[in-house]
C-alpha positions in Angstrom: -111.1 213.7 19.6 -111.8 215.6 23.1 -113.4 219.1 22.6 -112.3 221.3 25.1 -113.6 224.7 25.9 -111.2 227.1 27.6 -114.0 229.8 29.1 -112.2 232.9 30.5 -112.6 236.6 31.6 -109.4 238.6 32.4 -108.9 242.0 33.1 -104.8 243.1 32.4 -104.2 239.9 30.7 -102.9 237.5 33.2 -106.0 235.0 33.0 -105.9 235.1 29.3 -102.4 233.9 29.2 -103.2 231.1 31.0 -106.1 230.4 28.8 -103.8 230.7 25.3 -101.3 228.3 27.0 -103.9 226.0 28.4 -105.3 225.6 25.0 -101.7 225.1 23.2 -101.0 222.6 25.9 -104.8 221.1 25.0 -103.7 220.9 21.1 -100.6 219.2 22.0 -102.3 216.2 24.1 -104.5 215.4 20.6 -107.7 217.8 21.9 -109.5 220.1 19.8 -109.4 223.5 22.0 -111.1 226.4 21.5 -110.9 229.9 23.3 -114.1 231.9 24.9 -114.6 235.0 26.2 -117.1 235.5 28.5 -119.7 238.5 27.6 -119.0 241.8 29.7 -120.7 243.9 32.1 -122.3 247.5 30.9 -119.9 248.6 33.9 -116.9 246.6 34.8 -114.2 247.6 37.3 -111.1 248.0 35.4 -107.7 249.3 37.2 -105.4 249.4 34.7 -107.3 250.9 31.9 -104.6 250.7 29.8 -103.9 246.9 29.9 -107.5 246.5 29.7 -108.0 248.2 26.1 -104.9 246.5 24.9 -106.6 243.2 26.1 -109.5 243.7 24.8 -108.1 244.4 21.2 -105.6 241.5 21.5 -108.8 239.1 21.6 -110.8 240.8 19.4 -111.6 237.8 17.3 -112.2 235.1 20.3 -115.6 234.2 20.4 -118.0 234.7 23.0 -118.9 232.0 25.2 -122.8 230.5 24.9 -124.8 227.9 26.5 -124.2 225.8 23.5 -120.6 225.5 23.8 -120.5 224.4 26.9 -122.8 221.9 25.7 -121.1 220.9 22.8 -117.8 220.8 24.9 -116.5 217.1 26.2 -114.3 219.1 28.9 -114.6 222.9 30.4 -111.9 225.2 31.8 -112.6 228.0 33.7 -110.3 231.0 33.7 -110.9 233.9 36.5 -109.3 236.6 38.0 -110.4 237.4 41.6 -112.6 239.5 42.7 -112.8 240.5 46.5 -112.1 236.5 46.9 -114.7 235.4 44.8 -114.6 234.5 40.3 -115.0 238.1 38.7 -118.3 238.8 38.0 -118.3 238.3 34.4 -117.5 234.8 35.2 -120.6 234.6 38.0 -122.9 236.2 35.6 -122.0 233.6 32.8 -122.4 230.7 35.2 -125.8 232.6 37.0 -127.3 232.2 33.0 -126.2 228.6 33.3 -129.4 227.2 34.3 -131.5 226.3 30.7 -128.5 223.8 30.2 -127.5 222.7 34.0 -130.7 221.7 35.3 -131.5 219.3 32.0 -128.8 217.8 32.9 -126.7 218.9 29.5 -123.3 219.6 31.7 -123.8 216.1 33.9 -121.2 214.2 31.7 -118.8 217.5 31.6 -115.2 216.8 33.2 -114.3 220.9 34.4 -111.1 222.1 35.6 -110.6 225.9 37.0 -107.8 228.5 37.1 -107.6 231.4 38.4 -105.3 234.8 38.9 -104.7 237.5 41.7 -102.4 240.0 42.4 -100.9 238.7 45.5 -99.8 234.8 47.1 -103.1 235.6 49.4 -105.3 237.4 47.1 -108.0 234.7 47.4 -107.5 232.9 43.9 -107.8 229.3 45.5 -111.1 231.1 47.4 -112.3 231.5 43.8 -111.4 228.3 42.1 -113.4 226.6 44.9 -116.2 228.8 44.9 -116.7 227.6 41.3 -116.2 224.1 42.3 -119.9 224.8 43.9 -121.1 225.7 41.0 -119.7 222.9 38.9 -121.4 220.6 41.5 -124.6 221.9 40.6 -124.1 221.0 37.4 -123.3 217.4 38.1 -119.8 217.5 36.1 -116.6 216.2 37.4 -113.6 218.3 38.3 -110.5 217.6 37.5 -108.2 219.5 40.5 -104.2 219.6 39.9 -103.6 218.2 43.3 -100.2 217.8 44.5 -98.1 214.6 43.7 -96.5 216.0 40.3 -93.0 217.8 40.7 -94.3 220.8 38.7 -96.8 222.0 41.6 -94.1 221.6 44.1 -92.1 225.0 41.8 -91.8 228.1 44.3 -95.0 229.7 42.5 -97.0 226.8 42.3 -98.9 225.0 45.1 -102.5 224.8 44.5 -104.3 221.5 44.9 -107.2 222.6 43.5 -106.2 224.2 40.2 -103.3 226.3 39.0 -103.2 230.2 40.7 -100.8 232.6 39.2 -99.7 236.0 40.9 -100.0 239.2 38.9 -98.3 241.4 41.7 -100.6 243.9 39.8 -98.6 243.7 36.4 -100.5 243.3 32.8 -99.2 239.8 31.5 -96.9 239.1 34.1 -97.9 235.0 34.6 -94.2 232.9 35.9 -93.2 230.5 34.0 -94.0 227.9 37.0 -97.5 228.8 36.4 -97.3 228.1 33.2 -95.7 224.7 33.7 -98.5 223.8 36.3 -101.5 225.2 33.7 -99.8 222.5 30.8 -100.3 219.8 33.6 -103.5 220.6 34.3 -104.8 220.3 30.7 -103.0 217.7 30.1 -104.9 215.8 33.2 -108.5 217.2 31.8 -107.9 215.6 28.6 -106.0 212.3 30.0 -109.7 211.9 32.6 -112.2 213.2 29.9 -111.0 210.7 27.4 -111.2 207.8 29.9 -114.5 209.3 30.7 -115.7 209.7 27.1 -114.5 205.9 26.2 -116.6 204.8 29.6 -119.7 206.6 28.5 -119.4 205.0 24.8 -120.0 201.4 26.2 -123.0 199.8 25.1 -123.9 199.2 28.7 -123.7 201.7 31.5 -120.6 200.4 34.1 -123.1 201.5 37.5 -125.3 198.0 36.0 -122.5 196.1 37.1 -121.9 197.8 41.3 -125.3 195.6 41.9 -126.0 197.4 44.9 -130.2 196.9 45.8 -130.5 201.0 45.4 -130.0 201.0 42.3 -131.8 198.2 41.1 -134.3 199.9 43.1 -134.2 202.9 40.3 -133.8 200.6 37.7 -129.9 201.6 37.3 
């Protein structure tokens, strides 16, 4: 069974929506899902205080995210709001203490998948999905984007190639319902490529043996 680890932060609720449905749409394809909050700042900016406190009581009892279940993890989504165009800074901070595991080489067989929320169409949410994808490279893991030959990310608030980008118009909990639809598809497409991917890595011999090109018989490959 694929082991998927939803990793979030949200502020008024719009990421974590995502997240809940993402890992609904996760148990549905046969995965085990499991939601994680990232830790928070001693200072974060919060505009709607009010959503915020109701958020933060709502997921009370979701863990926090470590190193370790990232590790233990066969797939990784990413859920952010956005922050002047970039992943909030709880997010950054979580992937800055990221390192012990990353540069091991503990992530390199990881298939990751981001989401993220804004307030506006332009508010820099695809910006912020692909500023992770740096990130994501660094660890050597594969990402899984939505792209843009399914019917559901053609839906008048979809769009995004690179992962599904939902407008809060600066409402608490206020993801559409084409979101939604586009954030089932893109789980569904983690778990469909990290099961192919598990199944490849389970052979008894690695499938690069067989490209026979002379580099990589020059590393012994």
């Amino acid at each position: 069974m694929i082991k998927v680890a939803i990793v979030f932060h949200s502020r008024s609720g719009n990421t974590h929506q995502l997240a809940a449905a993402a890992s609904a749409a996760a148990v549905e394809a046969g995965a085990e899902a499991q939601l994680y909050k990232v830790p928070d700042l001693p200072n974060p900016i919060v505009l709607d205080r009010k959503a915020y406190a109701e958020l933060n009581e709502e997921i009370a009892d979701v863990p926090v995210a470590t190193m370790a279940d990232l590790v233990a993890a066969d797939a990784i989504m990413i859920g952010t709001p956005v922050h002047f165009g970039l992943p909030a800074p709880q997010i950054i901070d979580f992937i800055d203490h990221s390192g012990p595991v990353a540069i091991p080489g503990d992530l390199a067989n990881k298939v990751v998948t981001v989401f993220a929320s804004g307030s506006m169409p332009h508010a820099g949410q695809q910006a912020a999905i692909l500023a992770l994808h740096n990130s994501i490279c660094h660890w050597g893991s594969l990402i899984v984007p939505n792209g843009s030959s399914v019917e559901v990310l053609g839906l008048p608030n979809n769009g995004a190639p690179y992962g599904t980008c939902s407008i809060s118009r600066h409402e608490a909990n206020n993801v559409h319902e084409d979101n939604l639809a586009a954030i089932d598809y893109q789980t569904l497409r983690l778990v469909e490529v990290a099961t192919a991917y598990k199944l490849g890595m389970e052979q008894t011999t690695s499938a690069i043996k067989f490209v026979g090109h002379e580099v990589l018989k020059k590393y012994d490959l």
